[in-house]
C-alpha positions in Angstrom: 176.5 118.0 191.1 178.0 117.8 187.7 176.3 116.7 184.8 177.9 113.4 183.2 176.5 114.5 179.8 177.3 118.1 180.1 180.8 117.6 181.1 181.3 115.5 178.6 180.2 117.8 175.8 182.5 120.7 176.1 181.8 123.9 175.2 178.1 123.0 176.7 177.8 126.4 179.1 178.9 128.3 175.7 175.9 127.3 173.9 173.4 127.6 176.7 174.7 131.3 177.6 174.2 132.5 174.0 170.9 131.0 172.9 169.4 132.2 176.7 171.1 135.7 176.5 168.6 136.4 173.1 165.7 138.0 172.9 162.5 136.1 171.5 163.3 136.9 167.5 161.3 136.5 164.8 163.1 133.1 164.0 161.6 131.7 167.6 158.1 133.4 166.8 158.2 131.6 163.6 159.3 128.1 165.3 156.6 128.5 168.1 153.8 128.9 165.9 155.0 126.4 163.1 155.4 123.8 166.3 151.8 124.8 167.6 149.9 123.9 164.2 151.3 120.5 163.9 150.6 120.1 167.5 147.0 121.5 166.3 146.5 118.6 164.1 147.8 116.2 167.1 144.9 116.7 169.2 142.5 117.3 166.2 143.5 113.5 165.7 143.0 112.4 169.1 139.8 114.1 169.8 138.5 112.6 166.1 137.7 109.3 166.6 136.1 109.5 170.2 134.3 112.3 169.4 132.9 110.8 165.7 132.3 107.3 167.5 129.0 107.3 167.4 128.5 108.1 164.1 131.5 105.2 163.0 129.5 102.8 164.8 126.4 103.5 162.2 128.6 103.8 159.8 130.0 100.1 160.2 127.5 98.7 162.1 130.2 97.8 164.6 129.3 96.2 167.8 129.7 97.3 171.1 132.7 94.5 171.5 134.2 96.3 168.1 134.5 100.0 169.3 136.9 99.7 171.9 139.6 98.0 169.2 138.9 101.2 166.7 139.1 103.5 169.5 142.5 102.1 170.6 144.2 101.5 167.2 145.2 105.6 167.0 147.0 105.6 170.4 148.4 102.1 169.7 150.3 103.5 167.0 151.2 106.5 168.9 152.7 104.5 171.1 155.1 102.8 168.9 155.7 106.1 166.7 156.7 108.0 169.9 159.3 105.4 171.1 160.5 105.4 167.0 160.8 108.8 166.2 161.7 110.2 169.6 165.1 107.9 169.8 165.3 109.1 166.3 165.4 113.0 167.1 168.3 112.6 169.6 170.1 110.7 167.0 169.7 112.2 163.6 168.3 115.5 164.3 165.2 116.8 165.4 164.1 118.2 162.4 164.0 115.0 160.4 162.1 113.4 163.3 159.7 116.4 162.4 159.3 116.0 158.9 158.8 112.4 159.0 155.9 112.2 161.6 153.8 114.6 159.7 154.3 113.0 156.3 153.1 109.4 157.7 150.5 111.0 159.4 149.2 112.9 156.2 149.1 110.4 154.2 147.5 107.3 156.3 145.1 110.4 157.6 144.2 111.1 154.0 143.8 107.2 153.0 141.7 106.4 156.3 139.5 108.7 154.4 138.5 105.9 152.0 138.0 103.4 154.2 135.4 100.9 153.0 134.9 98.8 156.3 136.2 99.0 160.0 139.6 97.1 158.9 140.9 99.5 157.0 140.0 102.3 158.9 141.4 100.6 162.0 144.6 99.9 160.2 145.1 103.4 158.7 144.4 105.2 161.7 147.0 102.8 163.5 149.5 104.4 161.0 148.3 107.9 161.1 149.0 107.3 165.3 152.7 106.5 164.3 153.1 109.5 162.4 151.6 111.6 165.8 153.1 109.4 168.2 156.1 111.6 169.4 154.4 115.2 168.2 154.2 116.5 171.5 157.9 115.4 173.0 159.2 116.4 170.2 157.3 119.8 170.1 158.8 120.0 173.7 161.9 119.4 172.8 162.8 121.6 169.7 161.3 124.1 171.6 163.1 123.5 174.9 166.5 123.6 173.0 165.7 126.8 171.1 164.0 129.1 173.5 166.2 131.1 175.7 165.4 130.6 179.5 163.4 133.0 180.5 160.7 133.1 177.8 160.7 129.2 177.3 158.1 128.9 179.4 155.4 131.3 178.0 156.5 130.0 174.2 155.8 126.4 174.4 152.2 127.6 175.7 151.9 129.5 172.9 152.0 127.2 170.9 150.3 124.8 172.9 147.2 127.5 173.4 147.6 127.6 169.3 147.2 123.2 169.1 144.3 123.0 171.5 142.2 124.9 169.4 142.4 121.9 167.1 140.1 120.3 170.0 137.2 122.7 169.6 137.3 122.7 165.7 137.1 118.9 165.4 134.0 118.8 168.0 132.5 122.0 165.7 133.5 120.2 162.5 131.6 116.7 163.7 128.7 118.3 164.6 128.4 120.7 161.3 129.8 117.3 159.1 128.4 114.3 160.0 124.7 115.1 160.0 124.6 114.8 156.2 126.9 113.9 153.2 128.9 116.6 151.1 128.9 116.0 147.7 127.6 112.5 148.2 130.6 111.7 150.5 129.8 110.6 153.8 131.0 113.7 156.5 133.3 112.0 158.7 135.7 111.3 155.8 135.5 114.7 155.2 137.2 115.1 158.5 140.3 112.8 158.0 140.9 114.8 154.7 141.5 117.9 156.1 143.5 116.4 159.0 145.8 114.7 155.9 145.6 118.3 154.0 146.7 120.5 157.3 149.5 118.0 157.9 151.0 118.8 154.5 150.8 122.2 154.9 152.9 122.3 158.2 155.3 119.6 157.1 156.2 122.7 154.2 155.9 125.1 157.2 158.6 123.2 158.9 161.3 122.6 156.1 162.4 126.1 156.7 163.2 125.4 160.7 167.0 125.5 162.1 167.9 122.3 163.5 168.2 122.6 167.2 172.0 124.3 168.2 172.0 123.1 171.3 171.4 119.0 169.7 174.1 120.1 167.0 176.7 120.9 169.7 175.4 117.6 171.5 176.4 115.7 168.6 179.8 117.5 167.8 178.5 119.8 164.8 179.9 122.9 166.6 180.4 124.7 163.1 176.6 124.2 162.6 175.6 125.1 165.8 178.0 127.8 165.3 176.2 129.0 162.2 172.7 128.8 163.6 173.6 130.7 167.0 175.1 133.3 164.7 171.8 133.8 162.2 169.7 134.2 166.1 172.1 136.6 167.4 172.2 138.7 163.9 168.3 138.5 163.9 168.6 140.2 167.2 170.9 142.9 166.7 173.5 141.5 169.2 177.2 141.6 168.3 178.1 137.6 168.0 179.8 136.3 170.8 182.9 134.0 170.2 182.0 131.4 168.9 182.4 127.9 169.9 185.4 125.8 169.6 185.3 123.1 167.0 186.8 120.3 168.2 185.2 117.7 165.9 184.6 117.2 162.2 182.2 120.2 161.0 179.3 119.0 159.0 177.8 115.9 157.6 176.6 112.6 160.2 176.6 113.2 163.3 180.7 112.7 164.9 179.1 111.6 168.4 176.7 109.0 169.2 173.7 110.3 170.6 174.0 109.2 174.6 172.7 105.4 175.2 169.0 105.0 176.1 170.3 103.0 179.5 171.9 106.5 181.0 167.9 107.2 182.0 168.2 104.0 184.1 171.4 105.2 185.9 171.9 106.7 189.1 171.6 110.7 187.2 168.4 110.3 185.9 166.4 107.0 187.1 164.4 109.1 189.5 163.0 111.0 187.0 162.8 108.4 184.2 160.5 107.0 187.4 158.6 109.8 187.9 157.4 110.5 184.5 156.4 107.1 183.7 154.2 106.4 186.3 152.8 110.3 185.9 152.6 109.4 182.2 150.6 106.3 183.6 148.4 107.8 185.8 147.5 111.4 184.0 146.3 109.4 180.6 143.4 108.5 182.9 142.0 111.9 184.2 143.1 113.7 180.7 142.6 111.5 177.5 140.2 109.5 179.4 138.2 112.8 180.4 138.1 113.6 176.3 137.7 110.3 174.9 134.8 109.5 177.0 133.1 112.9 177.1 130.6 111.9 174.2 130.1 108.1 175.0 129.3 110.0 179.1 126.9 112.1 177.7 125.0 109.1 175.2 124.8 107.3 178.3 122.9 110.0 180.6 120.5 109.4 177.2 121.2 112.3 174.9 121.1 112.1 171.5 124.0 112.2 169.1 123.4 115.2 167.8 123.1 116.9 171.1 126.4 115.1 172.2 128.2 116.6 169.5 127.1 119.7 170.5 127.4 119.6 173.9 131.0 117.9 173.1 131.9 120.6 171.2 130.9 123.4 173.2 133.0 121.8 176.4 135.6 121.4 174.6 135.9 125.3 174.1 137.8 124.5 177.5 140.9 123.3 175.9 141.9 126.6 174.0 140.6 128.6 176.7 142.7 126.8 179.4 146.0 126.6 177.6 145.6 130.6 177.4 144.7 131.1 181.0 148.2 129.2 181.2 150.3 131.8 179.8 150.6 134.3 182.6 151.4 131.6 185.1 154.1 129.2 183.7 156.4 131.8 184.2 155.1 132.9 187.5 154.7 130.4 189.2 157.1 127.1 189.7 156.3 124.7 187.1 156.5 121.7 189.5 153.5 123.6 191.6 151.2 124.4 188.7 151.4 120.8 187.5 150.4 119.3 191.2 147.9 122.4 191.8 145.7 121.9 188.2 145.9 118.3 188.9 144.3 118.2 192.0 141.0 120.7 190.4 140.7 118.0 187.7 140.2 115.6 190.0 137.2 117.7 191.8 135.9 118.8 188.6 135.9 115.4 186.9 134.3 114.3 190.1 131.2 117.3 189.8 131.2 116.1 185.6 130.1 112.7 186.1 128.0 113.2 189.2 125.9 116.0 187.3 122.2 115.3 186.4 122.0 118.1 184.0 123.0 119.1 180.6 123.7 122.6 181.6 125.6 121.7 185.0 127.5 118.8 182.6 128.8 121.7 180.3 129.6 123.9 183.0 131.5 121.4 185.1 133.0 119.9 181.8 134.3 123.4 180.8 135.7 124.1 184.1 138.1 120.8 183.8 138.9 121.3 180.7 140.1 124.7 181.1 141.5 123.3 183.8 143.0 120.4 182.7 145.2 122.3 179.7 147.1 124.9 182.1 147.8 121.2 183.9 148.7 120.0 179.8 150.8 123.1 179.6 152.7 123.0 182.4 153.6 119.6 182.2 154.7 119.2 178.3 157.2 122.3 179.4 158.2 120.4 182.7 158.7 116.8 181.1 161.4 118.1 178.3 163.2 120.3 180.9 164.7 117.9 183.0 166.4 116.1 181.0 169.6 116.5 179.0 170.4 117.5 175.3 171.4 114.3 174.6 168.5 112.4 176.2 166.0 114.7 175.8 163.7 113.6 172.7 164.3 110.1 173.9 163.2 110.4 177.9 160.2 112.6 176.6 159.4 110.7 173.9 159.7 107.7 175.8 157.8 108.0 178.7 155.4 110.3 176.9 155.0 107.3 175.0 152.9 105.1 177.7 150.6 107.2 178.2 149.8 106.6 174.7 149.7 102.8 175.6 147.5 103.7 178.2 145.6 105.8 176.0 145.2 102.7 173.7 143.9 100.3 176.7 141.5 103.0 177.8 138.9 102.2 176.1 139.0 98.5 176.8 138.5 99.3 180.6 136.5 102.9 180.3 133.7 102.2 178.2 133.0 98.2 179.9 133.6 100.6 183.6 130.7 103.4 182.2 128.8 100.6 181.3 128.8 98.3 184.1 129.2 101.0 186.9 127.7 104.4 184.9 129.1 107.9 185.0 130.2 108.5 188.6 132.0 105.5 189.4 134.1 106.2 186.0 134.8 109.9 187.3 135.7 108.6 191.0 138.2 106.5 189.0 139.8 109.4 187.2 139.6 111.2 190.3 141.9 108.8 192.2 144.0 108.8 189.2 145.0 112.4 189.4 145.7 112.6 193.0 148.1 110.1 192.7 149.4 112.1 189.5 149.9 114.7 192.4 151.5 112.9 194.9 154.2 111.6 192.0 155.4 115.1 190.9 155.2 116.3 194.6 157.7 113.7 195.7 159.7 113.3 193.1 160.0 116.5 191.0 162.3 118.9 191.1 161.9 122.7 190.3 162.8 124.5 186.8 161.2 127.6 186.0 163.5 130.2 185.1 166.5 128.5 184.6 168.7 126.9 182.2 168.1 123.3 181.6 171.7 122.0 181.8 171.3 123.5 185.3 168.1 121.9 186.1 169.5 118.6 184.1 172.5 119.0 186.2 170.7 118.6 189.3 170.1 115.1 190.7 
């Protein structure tokens, strides 16, 4: 069945033939890694703040009733920064969307530093979440629209095998930072400076990205598209195919709107604007929920911080470790099945976590699902941006990506009062239940995309 976007963006198959007839060149190595250390700074962000809590709470002498409202505030502002600056990507460009979410997270990330009480910090890291909000969707995207075909796969785990070292470091850095002040200055802030200080080094990394041909073309800037598809191909060593037929102005604003949010409601695309909301729902549960409440699972079975910081840290070794396991199998192995397969061994592992009564058989089990859980990650951030169109693409992602930040935010007010009230294995029979449904969503709903182009999978209702 036709696509109603492609057909009416011609030229479309042009632009999809050339970019998936190249080679991986040095301007897609550059992209892939540029992509993965922002996305490195995402999850050094999201792991922060759960896995510094206890040490915030001593800090501010916050009650138990004021931790879940500082937990939250991040993902809170993810949430509105990844409906924002997705929409934003398929409208003006995804390399402006870029640009701005790093420079609003640096800076809010480097003023939370010198927060004097719980207020500010709660406000600043709501901002620095709506900087990060639509990192990963938009990561997928740009990515998605550069890559050709066959190799897209395998790249966008590159770079996300790259980001989720960002999880280790943060659990290393909190352990090695917060047990005493550096140069007077209390550790943790420490840790929100060189969040703020990494962001401004990608956001100089990224100014010298193309913007996305295949958005370009979506948009009516064939000459552009034109002229990036050209620098690939010479970067290759190909001859240059013929180029694209300009049939609208050449440069400046964009000479098409970008296609209206209410198409993912229509009968081409509801079923999956369906699917990936309610997976978005349910997967925030087993995943974010697994890492956010790692550390306050742990103080409760009576550790000490210090040896929950360690222990935190040395499970969350997991996350790079998975995300590399991931590379030979994305591209092996049908995306839709690696999603439902990785799901369903979080939700056993999650289930041996919180039933453990050991420290050893807790890092174990916790290593296992995180390793785990990040070829899962992987195989979903590539899935989500694939089946969708160039001219929805940043906004479906971003969009739906964008509750499980909302879940994310209202985690904690269920989570930690659920550990509390019902203790470890209860909260991981939760999360367990979570991701079979997670499962049963993809399975039913999902179509299949590895290997092919995604105007053919986008094509495909």
């Amino acid at each position: 069945m036709a696509n109603p976007l492609d057909t009416a963006e011609p030229g479309t198959a042009a632009v999809a033939a050339r970019l998936d007839r190249l080679p991986v060149t040095r301007t897609h190595r550059r992209a892939t890694v540029a992509v993965g250390l922002g996305l490195f700074f995402e999850f050094y962000e999201v792991f922060l703040t759960g896995t510094i809590s206890s040490v915030l709470v001593s800090e501010f002498k916050l009650s138990k009733a004021a931790l879940p409202p500082l937990l939250a505030s991040t993902f809170l502002g993810m949430f509105f920064g990844a409906l924002l600056l997705g929409r934003l990507a398929d409208r003006f460009g995804r390399r402006g969307a870029f640009l701005l979410n790093l420079g609003l997270y640096s800076f809010f990330s480097l003023l939370g530093a010198f927060s004097g009480n719980a207020i500010m910090l709660l406000v600043t890291r709501f901002f620095a979440g709506v900087g990060l909000g639509a990192e990963p969707p938009l990561a997928d995207t740009y990515l998605t629209d550069l890559l050709p075909a066959r190799k897209r796969g395998k790249m966008i785990a590159w770079a996300y095998t790259l980001a989720f070292c960002g999880v280790p470091v943060v659990g290393f850095l909190a352990k090695g930072l917060t047990e005493q002040p550096i140069l007077g200055i209390a550790g943790w802030r420490w840790l929100f400076v060189i969040g703020a200080l990494g962001a401004g080094v990608v956001f100089l990394l990224r100014r010298g990205l193309p913007e996305s041909p295949r958005w370009l073309h979506s948009v009516g800037r064939t000459q552009e598209a034109n002229t990036v598809i050209g620098a690939l191909e010479a970067e290759a060593g190909q001859a240059p195919a013929a180029p694209l037929k300009q049939e609208h102005a050449p440069t400046g604003k964009p000479v098409r709107k970008a296609a209206p949010v209410k198409d993912l409601f229509g009968p081409s695309y509801r079923r999956r604007t369906i699917m990936m909301t309610i997976f978005h729902i349910l997967q925030t549960i087993g995943y974010y929920g697994f890492g956010t409440m790692v550390p306050l699972v742990l103080a409760a079975k009576g550790y000490p911080v210090s040896q929950s910081l360690l222990f935190t840290a040395l499970t969350f070794l997991g996350y790079p470790v998975g995300s590399a396991l991931s590379l030979p199998l994305v591209e092996r192995v049908e995306r839709k099945f690696l999603v439902i397969g990785s799901v369903l061994l979080m939700a056993v592992f999650g289930l041996a976590f919180g039933l453990s009564n050991s420290i050893a058989l807790a890092i174990a089990f916790g290593f296992i699902y995180t390793a785990i859980s990040n070829v899962f990650s992987n195989a979903y951030h590539i899935y989500q941006a694939e089946i969708f169109p160039t001219g929805l693409r940043s906004t479906a992602s971003s969009g739906t990506y964008s509750i499980s930040r909302l879940a994310s935010g209202l985690m904690p007010f269920v989570l930690v009062p659920l550990l509390a009230a019902s203790g470890a294995a209860v909260l991981f029979v939760v999360i367990a239940a979570a991701l079979v449904l997670v499962a049963l969503d993809i399975a039913v709903l999902g179509p299949r995309t590895t290997g092919r182009s995604v105007e053919s999978v986008a094509g495909e209702h």
